[in-house]
VEXMI-216184 format. One line per field, with one value per residue (C-alpha): residue number from 1; residue in three letters; x, y, z. Coordinates in steps of 0.2 Angstrom, whole numbers, padded with zeros to 4 digits. Layout:
BEGIN
pos: NUM / ...
code: ALA / ...
px: X / ...
py: Y / ...
pz: Z / ...
//
This chain:
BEGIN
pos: 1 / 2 / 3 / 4 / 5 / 6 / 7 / 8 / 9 / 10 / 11 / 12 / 13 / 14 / 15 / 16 / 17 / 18 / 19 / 20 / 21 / 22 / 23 / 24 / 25 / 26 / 27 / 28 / 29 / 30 / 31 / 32 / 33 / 34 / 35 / 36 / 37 / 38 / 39 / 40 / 41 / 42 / 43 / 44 / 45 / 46 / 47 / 48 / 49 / 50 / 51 / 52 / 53 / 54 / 55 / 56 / 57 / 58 / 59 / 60 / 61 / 62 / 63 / 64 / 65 / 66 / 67 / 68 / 69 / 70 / 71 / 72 / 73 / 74 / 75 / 76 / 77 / 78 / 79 / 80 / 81 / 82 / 83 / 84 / 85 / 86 / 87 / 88 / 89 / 90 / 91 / 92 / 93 / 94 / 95 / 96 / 97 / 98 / 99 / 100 / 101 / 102 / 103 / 104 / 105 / 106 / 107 / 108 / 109 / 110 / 111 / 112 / 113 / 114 / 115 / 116 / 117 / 118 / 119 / 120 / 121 / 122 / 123 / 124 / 125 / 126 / 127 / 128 / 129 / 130 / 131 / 132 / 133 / 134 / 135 / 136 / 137 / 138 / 139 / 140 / 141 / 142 / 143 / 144 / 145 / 146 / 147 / 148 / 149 / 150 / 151 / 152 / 153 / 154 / 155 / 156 / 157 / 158 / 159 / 160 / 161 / 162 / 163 / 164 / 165 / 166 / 167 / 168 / 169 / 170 / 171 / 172 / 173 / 174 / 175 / 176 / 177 / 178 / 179 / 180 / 181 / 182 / 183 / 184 / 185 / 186 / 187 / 188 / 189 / 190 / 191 / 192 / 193 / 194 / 195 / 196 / 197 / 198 / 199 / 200 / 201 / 202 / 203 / 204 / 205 / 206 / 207 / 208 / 209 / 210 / 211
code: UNK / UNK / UNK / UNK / UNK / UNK / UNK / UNK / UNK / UNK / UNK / UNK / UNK / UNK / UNK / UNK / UNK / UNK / UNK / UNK / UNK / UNK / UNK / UNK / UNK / UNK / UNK / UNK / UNK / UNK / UNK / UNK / UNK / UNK / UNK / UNK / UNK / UNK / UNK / UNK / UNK / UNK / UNK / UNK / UNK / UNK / UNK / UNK / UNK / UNK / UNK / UNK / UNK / UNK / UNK / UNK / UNK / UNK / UNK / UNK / UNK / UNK / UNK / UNK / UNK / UNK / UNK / UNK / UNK / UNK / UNK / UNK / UNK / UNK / UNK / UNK / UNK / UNK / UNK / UNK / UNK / UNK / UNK / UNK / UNK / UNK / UNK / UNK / UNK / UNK / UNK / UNK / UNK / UNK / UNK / UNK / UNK / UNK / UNK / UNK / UNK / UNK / UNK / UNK / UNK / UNK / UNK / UNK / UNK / UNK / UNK / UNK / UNK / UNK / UNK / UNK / UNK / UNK / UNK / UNK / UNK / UNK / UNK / UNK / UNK / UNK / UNK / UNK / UNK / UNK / UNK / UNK / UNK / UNK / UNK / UNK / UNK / UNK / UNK / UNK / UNK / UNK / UNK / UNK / UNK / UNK / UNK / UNK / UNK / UNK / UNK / UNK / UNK / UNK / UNK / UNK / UNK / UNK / UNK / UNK / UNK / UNK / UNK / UNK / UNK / UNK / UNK / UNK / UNK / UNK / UNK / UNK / UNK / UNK / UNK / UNK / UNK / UNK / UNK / UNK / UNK / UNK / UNK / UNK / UNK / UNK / UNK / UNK / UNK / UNK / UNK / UNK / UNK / UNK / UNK / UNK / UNK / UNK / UNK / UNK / UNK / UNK / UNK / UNK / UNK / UNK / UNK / UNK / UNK / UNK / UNK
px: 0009 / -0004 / -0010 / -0024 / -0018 / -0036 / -0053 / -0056 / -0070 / -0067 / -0048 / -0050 / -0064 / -0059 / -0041 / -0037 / -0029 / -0019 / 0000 / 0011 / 0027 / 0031 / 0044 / 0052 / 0062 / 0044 / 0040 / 0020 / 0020 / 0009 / 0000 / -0005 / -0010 / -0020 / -0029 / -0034 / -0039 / -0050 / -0058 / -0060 / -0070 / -0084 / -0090 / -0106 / -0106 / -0121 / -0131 / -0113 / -0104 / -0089 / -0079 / -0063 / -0049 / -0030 / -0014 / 0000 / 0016 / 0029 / 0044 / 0059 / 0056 / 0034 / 0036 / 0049 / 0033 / 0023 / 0033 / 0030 / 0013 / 0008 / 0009 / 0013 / 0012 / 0031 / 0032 / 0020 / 0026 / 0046 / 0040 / 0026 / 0025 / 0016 / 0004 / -0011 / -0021 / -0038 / -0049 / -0065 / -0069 / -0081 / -0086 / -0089 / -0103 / -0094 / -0089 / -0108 / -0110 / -0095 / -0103 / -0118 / -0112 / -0101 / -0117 / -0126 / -0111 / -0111 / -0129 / -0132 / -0143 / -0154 / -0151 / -0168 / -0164 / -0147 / -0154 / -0168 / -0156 / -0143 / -0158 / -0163 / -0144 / -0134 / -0147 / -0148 / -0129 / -0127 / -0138 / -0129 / -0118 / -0099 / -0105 / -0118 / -0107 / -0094 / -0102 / -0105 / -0088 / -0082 / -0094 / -0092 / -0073 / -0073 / -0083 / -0071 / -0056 / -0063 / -0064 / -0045 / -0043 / -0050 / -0045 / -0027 / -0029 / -0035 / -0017 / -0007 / -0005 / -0008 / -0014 / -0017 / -0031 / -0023 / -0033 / -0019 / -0013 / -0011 / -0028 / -0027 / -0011 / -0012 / -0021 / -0008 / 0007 / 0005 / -0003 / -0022 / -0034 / -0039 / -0055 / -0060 / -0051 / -0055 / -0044 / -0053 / -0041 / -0022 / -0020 / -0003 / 0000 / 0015 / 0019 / 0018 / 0031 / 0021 / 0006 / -0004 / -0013 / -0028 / -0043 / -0060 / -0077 / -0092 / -0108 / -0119 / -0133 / -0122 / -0124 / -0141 / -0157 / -0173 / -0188
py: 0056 / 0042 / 0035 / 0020 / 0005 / -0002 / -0001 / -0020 / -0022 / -0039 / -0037 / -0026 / -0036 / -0052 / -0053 / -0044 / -0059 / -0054 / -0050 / -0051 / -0047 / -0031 / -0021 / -0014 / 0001 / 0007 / 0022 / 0031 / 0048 / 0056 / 0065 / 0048 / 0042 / 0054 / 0053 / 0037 / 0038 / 0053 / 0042 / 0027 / 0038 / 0040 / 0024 / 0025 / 0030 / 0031 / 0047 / 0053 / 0055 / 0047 / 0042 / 0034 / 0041 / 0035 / 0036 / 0032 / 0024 / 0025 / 0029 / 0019 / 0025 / 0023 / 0005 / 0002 / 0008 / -0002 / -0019 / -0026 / -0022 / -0033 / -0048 / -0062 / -0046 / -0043 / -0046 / -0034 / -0021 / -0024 / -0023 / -0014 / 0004 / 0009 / 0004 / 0011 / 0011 / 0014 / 0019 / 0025 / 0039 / 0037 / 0056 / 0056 / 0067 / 0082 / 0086 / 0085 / 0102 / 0105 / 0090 / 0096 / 0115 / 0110 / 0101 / 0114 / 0126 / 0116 / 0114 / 0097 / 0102 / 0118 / 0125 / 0120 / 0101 / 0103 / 0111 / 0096 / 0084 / 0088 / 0094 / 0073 / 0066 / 0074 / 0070 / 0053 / 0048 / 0058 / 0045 / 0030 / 0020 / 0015 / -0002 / 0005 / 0020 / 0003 / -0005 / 0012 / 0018 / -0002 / -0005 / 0011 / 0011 / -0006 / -0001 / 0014 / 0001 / -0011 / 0003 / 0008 / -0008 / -0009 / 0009 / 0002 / -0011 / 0003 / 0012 / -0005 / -0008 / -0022 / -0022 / -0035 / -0031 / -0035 / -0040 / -0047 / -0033 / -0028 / -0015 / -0007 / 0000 / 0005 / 0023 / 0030 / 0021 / 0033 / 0047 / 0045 / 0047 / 0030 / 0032 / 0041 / 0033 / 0014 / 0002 / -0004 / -0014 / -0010 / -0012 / -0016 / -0005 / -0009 / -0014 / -0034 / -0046 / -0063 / -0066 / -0071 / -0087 / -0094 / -0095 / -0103 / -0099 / -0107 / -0109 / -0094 / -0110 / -0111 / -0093 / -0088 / -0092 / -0084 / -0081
pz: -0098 / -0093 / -0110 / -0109 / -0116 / -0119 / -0117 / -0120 / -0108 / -0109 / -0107 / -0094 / -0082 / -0087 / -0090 / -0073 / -0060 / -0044 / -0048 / -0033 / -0041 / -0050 / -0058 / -0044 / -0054 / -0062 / -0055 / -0059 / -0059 / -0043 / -0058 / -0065 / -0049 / -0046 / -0062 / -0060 / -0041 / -0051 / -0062 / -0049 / -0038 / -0051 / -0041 / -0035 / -0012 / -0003 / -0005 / -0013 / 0003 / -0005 / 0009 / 0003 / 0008 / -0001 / 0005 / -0007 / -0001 / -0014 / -0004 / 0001 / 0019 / 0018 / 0012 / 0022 / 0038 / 0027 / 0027 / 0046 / 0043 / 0027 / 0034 / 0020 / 0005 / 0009 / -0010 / -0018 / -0005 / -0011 / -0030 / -0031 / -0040 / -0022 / -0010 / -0010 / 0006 / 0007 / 0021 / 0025 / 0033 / 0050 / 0047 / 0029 / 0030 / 0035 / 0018 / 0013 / 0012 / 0001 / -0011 / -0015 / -0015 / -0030 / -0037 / -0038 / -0045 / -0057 / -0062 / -0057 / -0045 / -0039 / -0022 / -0017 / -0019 / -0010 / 0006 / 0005 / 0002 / 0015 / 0030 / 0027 / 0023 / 0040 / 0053 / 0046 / 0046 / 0062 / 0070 / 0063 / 0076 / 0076 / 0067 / 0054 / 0046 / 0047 / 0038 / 0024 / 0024 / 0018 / 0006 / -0002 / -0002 / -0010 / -0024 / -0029 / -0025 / -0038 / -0050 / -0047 / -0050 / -0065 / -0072 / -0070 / -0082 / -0093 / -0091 / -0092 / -0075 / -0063 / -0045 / -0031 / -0019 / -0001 / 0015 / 0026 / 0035 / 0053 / 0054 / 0070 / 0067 / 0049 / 0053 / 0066 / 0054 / 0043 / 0055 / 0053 / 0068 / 0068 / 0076 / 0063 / 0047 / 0046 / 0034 / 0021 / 0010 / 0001 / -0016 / -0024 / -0041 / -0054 / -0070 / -0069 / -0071 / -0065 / -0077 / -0060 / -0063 / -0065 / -0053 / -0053 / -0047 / -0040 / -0052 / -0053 / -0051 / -0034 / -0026 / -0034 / -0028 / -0039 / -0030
//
């Protein structure tokens, strides 16, 4: 059963580095898993069209699909609890009916203001191009990724957020239509056995401006 090991903020946020090597014979549960994908998608999406997708590769034979496809992250890939592969989905807004149906079953929102919501919400991402709902489905999937990865630390596990991977032939690797599901990042998931190291930042004096 998934216990949380802390809720150090401080721990948590700050302690977190990049573990590349894992304990290979640690196995998470899928109901684990799926508990914390739960609680990583309490990330904010736009207008709550939540389109991350996760596909889990845990199996010999999965990672073993996986491995050509990682690039230089053969490592994480042979160690690693799984892999988890995040995408976004291009038609997102499909499930916007079932979203805010459930909203309003569970009180969080009257009929009226779903039926306004979603008569504004469709049309709009209906018009956006290939490069705009792009540029949606990233930026949201990245902000429940950063959560998983964070919720991880809660539960005593480690992750490495992967961008070095072969991306137009994730989808139909693991038999997604790739027009549709666009990869946003992997994330490696174990129990570490590196501590990671270090890393350093630019200034915030650096990257901010104030106007």
């Amino acid at each position: 059963m998934l216990k949380k090991m802390t809720n150090d903020f401080n721990d948590i946020t700050f302690g977190r580095k990049s573990i590349r090597v894992f304990d290979e014979n640690h196995k998470i549960p899928q109901e684990d898993m799926l508990k914390m994908i739960e609680e990583a998608t309490k990330a904010p999406s736009s207008v709550n069209m939540q389109p991350w997708r996760f596909v889990v590769v845990e199996s010999d034979e999965a990672k073993a699909k996986l491995k050509p496809l990682v690039r230089f992250n053969g490592r994480q890939n042979d160690t690693s609890s799984a892999m988890i592969l995040i995408f976004g989905d291009m038609l997102c807004q499909e499930n916007g009916v079932e979203i805010y149906s459930q909203a309003v079953v569970e009180g969080k929102m009257p009929e009226e203001v779903k039926e306004q919501q979603l008569a504004a919400i469709l049309p709009y991402y209906n018009s956006f191009t290939k490069e705009q709902m792009n540029d949606v489905v990233k930026i949201d999937s990245s902000l429940a990724a950063m959560q998983l990865m964070l919720v991880a630390r809660t539960y005593g596990y480690d992750t490495n957020a992967i961008g070095g991977f072969e991306s137009d032939q994730l989808a139909e690797a693991f038999d997604l239509d790739k027009e549709r599901f666009v990869p946003v990042m992997i994330l490696s998931i174990g129990k570490a056995v590196d501590e990671g190291y270090e890393s350093v930042r630019l200034a915030p004096e650096k990257i901010t401006s104030f106007k």
